[in-house]
CHARMM internal coordinates of N, CA and C (Angstrom, degrees):
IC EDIT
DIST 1 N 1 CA 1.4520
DIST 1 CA 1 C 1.5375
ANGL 1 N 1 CA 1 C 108.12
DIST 1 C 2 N 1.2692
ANGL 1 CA 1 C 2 N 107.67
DIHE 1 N 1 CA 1 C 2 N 119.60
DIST 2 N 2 CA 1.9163
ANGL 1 C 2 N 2 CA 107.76
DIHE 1 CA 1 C 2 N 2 CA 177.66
DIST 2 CA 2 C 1.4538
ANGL 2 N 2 CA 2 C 113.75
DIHE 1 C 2 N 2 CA 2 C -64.87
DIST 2 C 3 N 1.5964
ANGL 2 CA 2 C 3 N 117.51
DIHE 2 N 2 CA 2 C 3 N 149.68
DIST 3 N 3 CA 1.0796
ANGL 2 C 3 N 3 CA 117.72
DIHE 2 CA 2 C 3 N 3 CA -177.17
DIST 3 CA 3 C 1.4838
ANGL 3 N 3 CA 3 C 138.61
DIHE 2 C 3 N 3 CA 3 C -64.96
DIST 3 C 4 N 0.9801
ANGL 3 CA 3 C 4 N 149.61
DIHE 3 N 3 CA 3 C 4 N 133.24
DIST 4 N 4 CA 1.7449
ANGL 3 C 4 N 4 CA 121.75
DIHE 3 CA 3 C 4 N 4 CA -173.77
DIST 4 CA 4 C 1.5543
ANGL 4 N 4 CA 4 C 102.15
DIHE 3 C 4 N 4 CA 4 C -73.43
DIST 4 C 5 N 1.7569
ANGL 4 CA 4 C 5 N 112.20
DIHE 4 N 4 CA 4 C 5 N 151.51
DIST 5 N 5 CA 1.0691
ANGL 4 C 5 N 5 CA 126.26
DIHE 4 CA 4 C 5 N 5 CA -176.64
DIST 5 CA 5 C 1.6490
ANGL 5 N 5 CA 5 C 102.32
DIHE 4 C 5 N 5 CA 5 C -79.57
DIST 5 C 6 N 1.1732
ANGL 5 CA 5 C 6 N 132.49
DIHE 5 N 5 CA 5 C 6 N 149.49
DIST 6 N 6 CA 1.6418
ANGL 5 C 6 N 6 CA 120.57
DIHE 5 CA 5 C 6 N 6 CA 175.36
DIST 6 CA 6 C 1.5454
ANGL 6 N 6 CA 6 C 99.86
DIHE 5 C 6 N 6 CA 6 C -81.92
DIST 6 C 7 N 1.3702
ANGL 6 CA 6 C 7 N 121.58
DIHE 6 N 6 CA 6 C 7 N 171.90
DIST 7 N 7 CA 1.3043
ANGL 6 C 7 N 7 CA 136.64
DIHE 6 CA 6 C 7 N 7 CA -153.13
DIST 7 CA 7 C 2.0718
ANGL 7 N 7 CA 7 C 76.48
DIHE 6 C 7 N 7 CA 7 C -112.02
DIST 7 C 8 N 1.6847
ANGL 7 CA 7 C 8 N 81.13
DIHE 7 N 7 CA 7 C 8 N 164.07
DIST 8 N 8 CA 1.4662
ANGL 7 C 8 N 8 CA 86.54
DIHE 7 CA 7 C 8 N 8 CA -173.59
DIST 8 CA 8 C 1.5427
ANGL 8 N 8 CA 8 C 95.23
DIHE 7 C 8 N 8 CA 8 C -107.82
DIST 8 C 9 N 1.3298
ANGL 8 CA 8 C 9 N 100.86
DIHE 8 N 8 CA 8 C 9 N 156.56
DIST 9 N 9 CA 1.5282
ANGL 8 C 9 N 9 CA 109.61
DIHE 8 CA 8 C 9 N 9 CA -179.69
DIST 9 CA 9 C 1.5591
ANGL 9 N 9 CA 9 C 112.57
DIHE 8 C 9 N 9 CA 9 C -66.44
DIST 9 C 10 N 1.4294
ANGL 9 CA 9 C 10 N 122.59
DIHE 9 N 9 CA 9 C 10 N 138.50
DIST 10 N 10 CA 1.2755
ANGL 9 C 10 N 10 CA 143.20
DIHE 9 CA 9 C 10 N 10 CA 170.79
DIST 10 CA 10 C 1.8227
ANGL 10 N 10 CA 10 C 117.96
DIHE 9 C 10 N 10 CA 10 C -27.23
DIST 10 C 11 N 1.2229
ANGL 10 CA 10 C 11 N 161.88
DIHE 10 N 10 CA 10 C 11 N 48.72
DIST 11 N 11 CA 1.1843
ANGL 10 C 11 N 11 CA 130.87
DIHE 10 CA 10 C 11 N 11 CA -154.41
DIST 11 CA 11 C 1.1863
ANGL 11 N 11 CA 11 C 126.06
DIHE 10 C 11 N 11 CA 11 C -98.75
DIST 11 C 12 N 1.1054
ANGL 11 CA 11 C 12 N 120.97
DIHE 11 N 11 CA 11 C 12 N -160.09
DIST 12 N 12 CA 1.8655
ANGL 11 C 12 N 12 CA 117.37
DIHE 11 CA 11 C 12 N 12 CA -144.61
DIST 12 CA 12 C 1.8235
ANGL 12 N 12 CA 12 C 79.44
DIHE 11 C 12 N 12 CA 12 C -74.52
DIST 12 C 13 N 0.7804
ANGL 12 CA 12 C 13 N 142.26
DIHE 12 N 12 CA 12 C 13 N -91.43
DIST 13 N 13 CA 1.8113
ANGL 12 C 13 N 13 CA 118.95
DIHE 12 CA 12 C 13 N 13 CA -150.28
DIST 13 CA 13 C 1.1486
ANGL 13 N 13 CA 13 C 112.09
DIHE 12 C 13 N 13 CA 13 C -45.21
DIST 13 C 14 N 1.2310
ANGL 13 CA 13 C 14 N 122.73
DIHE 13 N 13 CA 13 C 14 N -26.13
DIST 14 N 14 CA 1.5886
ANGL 13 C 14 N 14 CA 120.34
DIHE 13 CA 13 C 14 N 14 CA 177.49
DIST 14 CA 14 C 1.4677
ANGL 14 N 14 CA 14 C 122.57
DIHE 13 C 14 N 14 CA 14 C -69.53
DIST 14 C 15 N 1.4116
ANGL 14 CA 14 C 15 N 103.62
DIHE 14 N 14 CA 14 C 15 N -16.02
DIST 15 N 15 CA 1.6444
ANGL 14 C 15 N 15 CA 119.11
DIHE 14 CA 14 C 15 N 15 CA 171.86
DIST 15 CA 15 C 1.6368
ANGL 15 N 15 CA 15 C 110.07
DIHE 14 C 15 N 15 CA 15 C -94.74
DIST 15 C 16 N 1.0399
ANGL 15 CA 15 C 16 N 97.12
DIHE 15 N 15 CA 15 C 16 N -32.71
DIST 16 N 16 CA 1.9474
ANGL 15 C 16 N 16 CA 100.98
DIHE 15 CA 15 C 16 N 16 CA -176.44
DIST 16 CA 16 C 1.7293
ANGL 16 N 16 CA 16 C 97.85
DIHE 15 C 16 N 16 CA 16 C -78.24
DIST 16 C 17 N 0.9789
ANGL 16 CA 16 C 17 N 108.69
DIHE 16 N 16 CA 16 C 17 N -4.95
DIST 17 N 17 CA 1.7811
ANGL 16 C 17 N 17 CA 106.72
DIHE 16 CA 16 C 17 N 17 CA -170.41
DIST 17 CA 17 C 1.8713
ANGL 17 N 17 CA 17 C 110.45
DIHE 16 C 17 N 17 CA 17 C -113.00
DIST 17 C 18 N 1.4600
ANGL 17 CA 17 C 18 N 101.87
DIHE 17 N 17 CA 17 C 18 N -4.42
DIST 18 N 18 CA 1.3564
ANGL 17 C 18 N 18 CA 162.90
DIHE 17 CA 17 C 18 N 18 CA 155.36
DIST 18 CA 18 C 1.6819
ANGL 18 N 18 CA 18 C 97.06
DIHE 17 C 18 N 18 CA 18 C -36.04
DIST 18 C 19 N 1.4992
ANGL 18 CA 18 C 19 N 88.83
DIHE 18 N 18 CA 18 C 19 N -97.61
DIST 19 N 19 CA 1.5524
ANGL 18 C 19 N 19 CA 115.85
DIHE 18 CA 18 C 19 N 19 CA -174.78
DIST 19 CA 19 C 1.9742
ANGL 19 N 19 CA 19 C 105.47
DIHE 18 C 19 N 19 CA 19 C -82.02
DIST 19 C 20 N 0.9512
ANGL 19 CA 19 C 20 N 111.57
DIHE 19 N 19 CA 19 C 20 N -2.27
DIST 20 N 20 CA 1.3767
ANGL 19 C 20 N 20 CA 110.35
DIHE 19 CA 19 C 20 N 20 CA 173.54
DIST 20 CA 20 C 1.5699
ANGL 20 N 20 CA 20 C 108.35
DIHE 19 C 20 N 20 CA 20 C -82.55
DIST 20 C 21 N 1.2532
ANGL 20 CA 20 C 21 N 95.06
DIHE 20 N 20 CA 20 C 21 N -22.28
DIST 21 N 21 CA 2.0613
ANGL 20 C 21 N 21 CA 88.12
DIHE 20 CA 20 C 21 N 21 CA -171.14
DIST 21 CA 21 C 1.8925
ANGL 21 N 21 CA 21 C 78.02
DIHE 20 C 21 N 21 CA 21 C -118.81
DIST 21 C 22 N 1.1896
ANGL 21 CA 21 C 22 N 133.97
DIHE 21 N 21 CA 21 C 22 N 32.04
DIST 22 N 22 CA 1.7532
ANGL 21 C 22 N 22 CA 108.12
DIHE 21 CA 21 C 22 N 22 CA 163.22
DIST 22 CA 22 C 1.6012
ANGL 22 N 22 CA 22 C 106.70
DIHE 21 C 22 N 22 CA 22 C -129.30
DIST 22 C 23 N 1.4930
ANGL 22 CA 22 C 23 N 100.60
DIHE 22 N 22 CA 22 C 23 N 124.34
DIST 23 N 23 CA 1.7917
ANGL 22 C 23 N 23 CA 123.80
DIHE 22 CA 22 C 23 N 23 CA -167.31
DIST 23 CA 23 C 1.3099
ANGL 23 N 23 CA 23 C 94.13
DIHE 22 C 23 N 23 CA 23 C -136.47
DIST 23 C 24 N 1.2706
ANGL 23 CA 23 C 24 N 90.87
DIHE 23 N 23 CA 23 C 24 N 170.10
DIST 24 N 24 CA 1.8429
ANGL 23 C 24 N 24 CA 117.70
DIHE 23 CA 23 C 24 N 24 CA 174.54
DIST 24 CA 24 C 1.9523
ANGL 24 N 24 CA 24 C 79.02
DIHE 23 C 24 N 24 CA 24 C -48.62
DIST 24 C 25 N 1.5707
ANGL 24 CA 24 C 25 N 86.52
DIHE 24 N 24 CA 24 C 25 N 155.12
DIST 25 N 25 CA 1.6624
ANGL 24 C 25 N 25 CA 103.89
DIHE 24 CA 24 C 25 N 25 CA 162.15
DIST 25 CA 25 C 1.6228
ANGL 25 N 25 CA 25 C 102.27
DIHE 24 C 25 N 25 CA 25 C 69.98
DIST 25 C 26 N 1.2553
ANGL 25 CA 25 C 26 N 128.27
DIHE 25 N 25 CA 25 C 26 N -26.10
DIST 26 N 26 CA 1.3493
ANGL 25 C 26 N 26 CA 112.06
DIHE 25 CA 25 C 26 N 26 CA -179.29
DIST 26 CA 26 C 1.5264
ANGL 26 N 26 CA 26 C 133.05
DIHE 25 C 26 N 26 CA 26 C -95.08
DIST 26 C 27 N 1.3557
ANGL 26 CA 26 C 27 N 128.14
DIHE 26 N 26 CA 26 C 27 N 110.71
DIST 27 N 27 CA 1.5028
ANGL 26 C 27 N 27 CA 115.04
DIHE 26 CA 26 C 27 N 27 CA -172.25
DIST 27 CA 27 C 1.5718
ANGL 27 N 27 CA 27 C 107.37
DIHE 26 C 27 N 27 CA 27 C -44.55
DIST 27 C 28 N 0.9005
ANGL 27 CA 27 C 28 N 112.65
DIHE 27 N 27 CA 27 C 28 N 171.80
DIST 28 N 28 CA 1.6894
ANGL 27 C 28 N 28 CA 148.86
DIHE 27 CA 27 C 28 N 28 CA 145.76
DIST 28 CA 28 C 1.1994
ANGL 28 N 28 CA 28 C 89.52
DIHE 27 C 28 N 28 CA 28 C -38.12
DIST 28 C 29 N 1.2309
ANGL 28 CA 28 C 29 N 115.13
DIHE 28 N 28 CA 28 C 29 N -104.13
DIST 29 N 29 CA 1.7216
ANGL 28 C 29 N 29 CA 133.05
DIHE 28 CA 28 C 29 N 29 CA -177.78
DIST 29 CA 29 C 1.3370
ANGL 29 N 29 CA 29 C 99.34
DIHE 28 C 29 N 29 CA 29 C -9.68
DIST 29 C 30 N 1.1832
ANGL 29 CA 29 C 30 N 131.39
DIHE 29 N 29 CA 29 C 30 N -87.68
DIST 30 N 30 CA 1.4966
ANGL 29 C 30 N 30 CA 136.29
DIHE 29 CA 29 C 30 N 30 CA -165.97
DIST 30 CA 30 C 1.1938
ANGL 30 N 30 CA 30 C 108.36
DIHE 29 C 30 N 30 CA 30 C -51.71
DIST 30 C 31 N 1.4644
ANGL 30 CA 30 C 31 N 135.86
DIHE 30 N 30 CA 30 C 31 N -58.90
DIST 31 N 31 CA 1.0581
ANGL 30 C 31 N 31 CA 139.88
DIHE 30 CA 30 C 31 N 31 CA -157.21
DIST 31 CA 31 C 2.3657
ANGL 31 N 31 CA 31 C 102.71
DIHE 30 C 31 N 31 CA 31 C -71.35
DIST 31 C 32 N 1.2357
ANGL 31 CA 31 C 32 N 104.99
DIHE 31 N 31 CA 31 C 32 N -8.14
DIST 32 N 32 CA 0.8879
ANGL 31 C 32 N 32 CA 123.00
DIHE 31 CA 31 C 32 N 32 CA -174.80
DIST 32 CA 32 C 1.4420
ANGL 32 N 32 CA 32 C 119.45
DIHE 31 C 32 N 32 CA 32 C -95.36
DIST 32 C 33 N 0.8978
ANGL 32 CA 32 C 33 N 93.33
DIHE 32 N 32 CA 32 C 33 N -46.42
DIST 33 N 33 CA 1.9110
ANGL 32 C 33 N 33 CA 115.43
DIHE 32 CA 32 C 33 N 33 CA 165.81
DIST 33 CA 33 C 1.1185
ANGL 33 N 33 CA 33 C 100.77
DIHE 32 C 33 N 33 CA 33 C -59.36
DIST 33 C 34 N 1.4424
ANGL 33 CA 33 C 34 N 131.58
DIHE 33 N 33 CA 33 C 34 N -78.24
DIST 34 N 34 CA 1.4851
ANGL 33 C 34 N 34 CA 133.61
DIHE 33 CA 33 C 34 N 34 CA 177.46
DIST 34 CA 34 C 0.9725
ANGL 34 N 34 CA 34 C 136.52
DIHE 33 C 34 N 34 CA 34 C -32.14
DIST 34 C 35 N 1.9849
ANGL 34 CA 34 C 35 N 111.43
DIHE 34 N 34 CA 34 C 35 N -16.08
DIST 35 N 35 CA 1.3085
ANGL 34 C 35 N 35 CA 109.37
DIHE 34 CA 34 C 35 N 35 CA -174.05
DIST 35 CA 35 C 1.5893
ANGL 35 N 35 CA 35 C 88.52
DIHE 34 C 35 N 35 CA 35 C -111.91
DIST 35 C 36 N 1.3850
ANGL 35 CA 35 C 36 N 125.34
DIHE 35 N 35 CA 35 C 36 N -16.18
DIST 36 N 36 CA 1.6950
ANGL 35 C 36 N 36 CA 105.50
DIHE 35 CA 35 C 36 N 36 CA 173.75
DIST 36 CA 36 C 1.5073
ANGL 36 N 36 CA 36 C 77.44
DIHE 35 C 36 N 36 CA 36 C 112.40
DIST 36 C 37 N 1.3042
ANGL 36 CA 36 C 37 N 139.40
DIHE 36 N 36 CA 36 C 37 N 20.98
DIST 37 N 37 CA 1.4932
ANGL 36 C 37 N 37 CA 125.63
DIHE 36 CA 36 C 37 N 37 CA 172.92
DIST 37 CA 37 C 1.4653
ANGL 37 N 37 CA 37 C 119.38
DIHE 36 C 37 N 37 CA 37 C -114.95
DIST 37 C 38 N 1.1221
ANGL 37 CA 37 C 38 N 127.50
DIHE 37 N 37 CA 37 C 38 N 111.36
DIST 38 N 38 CA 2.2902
ANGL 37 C 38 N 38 CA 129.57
DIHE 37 CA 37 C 38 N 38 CA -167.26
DIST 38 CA 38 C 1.4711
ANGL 38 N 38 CA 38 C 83.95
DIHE 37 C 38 N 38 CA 38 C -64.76
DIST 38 C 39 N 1.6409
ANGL 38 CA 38 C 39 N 103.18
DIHE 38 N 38 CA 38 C 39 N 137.07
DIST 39 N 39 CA 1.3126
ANGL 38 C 39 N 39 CA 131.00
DIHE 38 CA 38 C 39 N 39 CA -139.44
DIST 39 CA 39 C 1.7764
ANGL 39 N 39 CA 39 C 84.25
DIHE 38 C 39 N 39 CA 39 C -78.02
DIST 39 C 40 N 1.4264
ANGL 39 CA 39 C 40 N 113.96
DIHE 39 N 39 CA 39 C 40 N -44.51
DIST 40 N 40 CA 1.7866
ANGL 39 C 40 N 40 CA 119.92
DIHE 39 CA 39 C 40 N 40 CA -174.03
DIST 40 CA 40 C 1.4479
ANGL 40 N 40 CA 40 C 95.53
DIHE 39 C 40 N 40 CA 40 C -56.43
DIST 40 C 41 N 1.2824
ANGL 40 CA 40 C 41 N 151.85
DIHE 40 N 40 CA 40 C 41 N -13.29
DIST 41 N 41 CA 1.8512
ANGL 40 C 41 N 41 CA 139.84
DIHE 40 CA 40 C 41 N 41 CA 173.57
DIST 41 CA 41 C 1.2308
ANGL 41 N 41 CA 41 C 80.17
DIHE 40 C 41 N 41 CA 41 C -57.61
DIST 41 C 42 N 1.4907
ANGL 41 CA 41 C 42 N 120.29
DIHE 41 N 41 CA 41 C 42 N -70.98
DIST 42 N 42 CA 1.4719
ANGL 41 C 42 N 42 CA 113.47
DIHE 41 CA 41 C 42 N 42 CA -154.47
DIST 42 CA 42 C 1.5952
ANGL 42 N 42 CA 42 C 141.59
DIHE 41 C 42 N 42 CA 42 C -66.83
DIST 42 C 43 N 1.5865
ANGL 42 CA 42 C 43 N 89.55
DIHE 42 N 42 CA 42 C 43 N -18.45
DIST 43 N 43 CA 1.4342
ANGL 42 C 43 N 43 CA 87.29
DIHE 42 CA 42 C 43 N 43 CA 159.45
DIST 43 CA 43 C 1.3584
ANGL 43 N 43 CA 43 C 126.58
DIHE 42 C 43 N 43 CA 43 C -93.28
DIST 43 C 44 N 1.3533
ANGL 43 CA 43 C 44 N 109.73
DIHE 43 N 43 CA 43 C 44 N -7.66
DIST 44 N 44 CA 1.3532
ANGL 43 C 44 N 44 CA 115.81
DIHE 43 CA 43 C 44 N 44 CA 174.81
DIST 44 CA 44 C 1.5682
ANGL 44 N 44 CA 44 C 116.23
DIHE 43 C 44 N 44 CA 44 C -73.41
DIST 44 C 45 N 1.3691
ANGL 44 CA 44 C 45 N 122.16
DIHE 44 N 44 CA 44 C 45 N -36.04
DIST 45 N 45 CA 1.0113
ANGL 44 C 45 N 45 CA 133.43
DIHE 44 CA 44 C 45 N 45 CA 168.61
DIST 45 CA 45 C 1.7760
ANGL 45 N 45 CA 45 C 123.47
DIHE 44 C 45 N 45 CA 45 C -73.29
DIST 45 C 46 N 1.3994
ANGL 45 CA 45 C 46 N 94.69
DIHE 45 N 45 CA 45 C 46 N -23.46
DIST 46 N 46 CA 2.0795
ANGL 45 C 46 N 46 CA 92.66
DIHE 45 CA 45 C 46 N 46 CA 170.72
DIST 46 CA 46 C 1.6682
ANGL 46 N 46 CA 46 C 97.14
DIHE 45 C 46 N 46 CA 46 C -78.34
DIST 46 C 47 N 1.7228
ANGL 46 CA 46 C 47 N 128.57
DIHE 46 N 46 CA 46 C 47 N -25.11
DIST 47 N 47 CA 1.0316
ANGL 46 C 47 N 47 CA 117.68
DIHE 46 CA 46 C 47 N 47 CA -170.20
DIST 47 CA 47 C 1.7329
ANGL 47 N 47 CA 47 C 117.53
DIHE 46 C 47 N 47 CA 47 C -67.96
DIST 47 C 48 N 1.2952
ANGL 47 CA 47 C 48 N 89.74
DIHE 47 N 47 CA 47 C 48 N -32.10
DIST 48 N 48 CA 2.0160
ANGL 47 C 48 N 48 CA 107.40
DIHE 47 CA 47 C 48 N 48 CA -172.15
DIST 48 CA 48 C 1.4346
ANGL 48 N 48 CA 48 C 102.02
DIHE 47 C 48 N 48 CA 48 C -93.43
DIST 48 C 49 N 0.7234
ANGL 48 CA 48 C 49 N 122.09
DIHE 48 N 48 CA 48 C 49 N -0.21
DIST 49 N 49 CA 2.2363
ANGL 48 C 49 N 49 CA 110.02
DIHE 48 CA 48 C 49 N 49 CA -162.26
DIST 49 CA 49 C 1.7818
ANGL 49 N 49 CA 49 C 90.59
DIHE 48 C 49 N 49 CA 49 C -169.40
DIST 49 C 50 N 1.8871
ANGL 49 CA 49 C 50 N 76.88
DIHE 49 N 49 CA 49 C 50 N 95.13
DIST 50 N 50 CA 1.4780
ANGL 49 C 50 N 50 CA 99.82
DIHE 49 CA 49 C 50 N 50 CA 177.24
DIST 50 CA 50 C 1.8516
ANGL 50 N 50 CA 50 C 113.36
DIHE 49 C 50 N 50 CA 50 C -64.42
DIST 50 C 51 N 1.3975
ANGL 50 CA 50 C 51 N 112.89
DIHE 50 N 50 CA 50 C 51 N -22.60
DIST 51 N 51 CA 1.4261
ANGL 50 C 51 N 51 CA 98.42
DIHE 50 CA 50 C 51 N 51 CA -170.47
DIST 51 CA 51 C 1.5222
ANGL 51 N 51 CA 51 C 101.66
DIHE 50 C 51 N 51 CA 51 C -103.58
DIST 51 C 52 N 1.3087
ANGL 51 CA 51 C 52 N 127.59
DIHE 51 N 51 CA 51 C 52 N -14.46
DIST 52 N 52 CA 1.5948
ANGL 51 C 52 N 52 CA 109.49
DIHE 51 CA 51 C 52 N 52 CA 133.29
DIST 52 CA 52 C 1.2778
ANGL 52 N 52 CA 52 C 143.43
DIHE 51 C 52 N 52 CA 52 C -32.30
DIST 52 C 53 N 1.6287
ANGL 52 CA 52 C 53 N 113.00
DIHE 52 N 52 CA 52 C 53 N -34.14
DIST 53 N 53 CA 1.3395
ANGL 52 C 53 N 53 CA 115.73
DIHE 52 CA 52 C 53 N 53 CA -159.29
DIST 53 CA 53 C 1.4348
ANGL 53 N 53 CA 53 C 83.05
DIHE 52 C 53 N 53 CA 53 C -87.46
DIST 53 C 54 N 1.6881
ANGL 53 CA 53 C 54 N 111.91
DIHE 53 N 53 CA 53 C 54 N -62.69
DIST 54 N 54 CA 1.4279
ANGL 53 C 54 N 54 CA 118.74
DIHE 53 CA 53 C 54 N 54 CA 172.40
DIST 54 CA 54 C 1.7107
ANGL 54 N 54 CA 54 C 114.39
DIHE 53 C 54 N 54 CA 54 C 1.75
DIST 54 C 55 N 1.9046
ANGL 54 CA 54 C 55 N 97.41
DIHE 54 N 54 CA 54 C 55 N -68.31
DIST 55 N 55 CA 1.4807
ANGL 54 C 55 N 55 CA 119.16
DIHE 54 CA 54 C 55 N 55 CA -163.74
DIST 55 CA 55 C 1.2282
ANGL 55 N 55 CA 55 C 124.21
DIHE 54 C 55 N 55 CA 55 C -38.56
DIST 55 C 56 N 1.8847
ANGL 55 CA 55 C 56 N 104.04
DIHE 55 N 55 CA 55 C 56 N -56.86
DIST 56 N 56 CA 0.8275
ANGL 55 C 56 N 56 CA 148.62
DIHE 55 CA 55 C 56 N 56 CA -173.53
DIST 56 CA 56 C 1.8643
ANGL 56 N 56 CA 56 C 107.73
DIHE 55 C 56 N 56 CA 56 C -51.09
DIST 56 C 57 N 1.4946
ANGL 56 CA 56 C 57 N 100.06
DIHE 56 N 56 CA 56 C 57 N -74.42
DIST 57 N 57 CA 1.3062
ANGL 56 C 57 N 57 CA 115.74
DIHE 56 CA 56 C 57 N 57 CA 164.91
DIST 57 CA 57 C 1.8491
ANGL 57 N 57 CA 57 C 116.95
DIHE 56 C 57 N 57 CA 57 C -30.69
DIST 57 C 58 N 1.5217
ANGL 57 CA 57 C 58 N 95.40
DIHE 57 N 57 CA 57 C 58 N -66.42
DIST 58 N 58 CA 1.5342
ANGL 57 C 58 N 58 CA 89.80
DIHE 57 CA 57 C 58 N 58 CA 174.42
DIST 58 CA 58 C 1.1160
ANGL 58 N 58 CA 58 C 125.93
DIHE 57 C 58 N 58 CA 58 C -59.33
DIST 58 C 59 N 1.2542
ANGL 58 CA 58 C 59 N 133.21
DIHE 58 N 58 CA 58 C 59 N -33.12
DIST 59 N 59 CA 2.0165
ANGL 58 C 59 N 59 CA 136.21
DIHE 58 CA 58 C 59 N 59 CA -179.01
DIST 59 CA 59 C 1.7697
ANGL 59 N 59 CA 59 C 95.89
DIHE 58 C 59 N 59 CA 59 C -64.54
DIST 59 C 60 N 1.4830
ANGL 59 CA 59 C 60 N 126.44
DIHE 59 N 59 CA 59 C 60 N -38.13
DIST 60 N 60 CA 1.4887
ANGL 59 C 60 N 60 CA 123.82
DIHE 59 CA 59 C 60 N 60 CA -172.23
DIST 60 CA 60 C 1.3802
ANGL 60 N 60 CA 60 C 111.30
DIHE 59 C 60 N 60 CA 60 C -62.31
DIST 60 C 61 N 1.5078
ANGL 60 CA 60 C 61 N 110.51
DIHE 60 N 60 CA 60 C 61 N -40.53
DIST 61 N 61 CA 1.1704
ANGL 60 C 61 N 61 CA 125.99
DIHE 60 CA 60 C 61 N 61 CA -153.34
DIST 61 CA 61 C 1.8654
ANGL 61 N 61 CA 61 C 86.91
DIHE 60 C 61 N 61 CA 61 C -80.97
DIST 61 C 62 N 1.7885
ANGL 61 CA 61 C 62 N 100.99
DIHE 61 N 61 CA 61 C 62 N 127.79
DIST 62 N 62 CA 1.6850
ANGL 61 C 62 N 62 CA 106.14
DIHE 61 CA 61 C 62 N 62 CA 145.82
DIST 62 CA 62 C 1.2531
ANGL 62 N 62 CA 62 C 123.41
DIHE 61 C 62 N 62 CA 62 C -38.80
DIST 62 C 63 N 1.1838
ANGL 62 CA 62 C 63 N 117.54
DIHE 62 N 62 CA 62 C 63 N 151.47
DIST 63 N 63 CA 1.6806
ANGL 62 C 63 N 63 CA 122.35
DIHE 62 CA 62 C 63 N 63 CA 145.41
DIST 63 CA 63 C 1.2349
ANGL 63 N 63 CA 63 C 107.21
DIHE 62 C 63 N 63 CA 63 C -132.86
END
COOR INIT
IC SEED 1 N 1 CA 1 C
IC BUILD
């Protein structure tokens, strides 16, 4: 059985493209997909980098 290749790490446009598709109403998941990012970067990253999670939180949230 061939090996799996590892996924490449997330980088800064891939995160700004990230928060470009995440609004009220949109999961994580989706908004994650859309930018070309596997949905586990992102939770791995709200877990380690509190003002990410912060970020994150605020773009979901209405105003």
């Amino acid at each position: 059985m061939p090996t799996r290749t590892p996924d490449r790490a997330p980088d800064a446009e891939d995160w700004e493209a990230f928060f470009g598709n995440l609004r009220p109403g949109v999961a994580l998941r989706q908004a994650a997909l859309a930018a070309g990012i596997r949905p586990e970067a992102v939770y791995h990253r709200r877990r380690a980098d509190r003002a990410f999670a912060h970020r994150t939180d605020q773009q979901r949230t209405a105003r």
